[in-house]
C-alpha positions as CSV (number, residue, x, y, z in Angstrom):
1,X,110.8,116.3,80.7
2,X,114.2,116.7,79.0
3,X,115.8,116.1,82.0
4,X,116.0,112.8,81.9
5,X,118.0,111.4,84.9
6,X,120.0,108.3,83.8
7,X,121.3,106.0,87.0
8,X,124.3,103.6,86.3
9,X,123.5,100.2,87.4
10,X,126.0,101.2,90.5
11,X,123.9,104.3,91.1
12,X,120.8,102.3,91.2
13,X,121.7,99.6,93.7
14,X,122.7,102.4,96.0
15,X,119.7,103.9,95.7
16,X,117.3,100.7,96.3
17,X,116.8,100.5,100.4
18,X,115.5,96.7,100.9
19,X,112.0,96.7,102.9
20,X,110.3,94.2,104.3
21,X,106.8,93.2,103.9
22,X,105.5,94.5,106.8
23,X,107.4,97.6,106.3
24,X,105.2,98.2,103.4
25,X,102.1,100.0,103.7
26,X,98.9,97.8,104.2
27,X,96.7,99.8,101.4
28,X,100.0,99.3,99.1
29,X,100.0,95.6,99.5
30,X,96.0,95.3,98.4
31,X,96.5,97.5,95.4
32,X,99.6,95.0,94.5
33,X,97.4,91.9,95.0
34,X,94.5,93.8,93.4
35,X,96.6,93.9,90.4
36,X,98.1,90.6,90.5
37,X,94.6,89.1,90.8
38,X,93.6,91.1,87.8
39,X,96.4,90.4,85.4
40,X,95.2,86.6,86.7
41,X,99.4,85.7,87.2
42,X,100.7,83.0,89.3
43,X,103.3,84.7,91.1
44,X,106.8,82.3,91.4
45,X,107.8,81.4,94.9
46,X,110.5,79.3,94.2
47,X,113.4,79.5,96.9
48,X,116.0,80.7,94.5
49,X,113.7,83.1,93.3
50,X,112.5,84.4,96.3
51,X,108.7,85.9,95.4
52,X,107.8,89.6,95.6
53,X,110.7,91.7,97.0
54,X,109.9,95.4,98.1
55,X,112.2,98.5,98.0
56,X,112.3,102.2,98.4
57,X,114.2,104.4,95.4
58,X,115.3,107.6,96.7
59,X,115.3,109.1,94.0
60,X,115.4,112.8,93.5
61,X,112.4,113.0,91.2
62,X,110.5,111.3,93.2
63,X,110.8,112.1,97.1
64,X,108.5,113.6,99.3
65,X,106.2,111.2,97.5
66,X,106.4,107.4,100.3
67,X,107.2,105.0,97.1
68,X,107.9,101.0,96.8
69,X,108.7,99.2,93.8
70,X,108.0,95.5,94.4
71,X,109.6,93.0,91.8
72,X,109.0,89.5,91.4
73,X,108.3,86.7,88.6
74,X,105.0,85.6,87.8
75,X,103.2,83.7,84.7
76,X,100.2,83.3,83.1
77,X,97.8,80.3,84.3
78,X,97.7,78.9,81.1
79,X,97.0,74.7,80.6
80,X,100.4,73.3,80.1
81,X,101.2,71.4,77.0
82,X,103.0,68.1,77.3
83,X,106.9,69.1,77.4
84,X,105.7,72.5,77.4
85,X,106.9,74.9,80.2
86,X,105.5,78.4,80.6
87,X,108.0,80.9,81.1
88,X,108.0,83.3,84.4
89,X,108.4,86.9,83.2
90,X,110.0,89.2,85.3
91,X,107.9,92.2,87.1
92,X,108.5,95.8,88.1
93,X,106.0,97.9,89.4
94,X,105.9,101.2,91.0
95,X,103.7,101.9,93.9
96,X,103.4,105.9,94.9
97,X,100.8,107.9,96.8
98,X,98.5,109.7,95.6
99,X,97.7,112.9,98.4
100,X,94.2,112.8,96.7
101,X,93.3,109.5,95.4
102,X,95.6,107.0,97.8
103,X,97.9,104.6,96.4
104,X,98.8,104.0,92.6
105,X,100.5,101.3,90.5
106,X,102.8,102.2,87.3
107,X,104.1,98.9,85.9
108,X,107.8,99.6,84.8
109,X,109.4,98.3,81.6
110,X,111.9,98.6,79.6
111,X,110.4,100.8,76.8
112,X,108.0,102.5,79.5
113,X,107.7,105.8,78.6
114,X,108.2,109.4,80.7
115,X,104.5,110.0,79.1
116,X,103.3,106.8,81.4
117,X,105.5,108.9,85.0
118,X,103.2,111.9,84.5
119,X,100.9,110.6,87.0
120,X,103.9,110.0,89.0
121,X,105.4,113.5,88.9
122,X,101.7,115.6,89.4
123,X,101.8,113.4,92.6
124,X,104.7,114.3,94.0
125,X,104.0,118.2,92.9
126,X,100.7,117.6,94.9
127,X,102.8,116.1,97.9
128,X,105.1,119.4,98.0
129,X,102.3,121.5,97.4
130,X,100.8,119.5,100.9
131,X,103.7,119.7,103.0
132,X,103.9,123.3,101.7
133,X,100.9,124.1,103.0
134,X,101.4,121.9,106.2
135,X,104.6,124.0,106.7
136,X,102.6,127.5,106.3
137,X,103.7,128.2,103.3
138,X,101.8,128.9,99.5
């Protein structure tokens, strides 16, 4: 785990490819609304906002494994105070594929740990070891 790959913020915009929604797969889109549902948010659709945008990272450390990170804001649907306003918090969550299990959710932060990507990387050793074995080879 001590090779930590650090992207510039350059680095990182090249390596986002912009997906539509109906690009993304259909079991992908239920886990994300699963979640959404669960954590009980309101997600913000506001037109200078723009609601849940999806994109693909090709990232070395990730491929062969089909990955989307959607982002969006969303809050809490809490009973406003008078002059209160609830702030929208920003989202990042990364949806891979599990070759066993189907699709997963890792919601990404700024202190998120390598510790919470483990799921992440025995994945994508699954998916090589997959296409390996798809390929003929062990």
């Amino acid at each position: 785990m001590s090779d930590q790959i650090d992207f510039t913020r350059e680095e990182y915009e090249l390596a986002k490819v912009a997906l539509e929604r109906s690009d993304v797969p259909v079991e992908a889109l239920a886990l994300l609304s699963a979640w959404i549902e669960g954590e009980r948010l309101l997600v913000d659709d506001r037109e200078d906002v723009g609601g849940i945008t999806y994109c693909r990272m090709d990232a070395r450390i990730i491929a062969p494994l089909p990955h989307v990170v959607a982002s969006f804001f969303a809050r809490r649907p809490y009973k406003r105070k008078a002059g209160h306003y609830p702030n929208w918090n920003g989202f990042y969550l990364l949806l891979y594929r599990d070759v066993e299990d189907g699709w997963k959710l890792v919601r990404i932060r700024r202190d998120t740990s390598y510790a919470q990507f483990v799921p992440v990387f025995a994945a994508r050793v699954k998916a090589v070891e997959e296409i390996n074995k798809l390929r003929g080879k062990e």
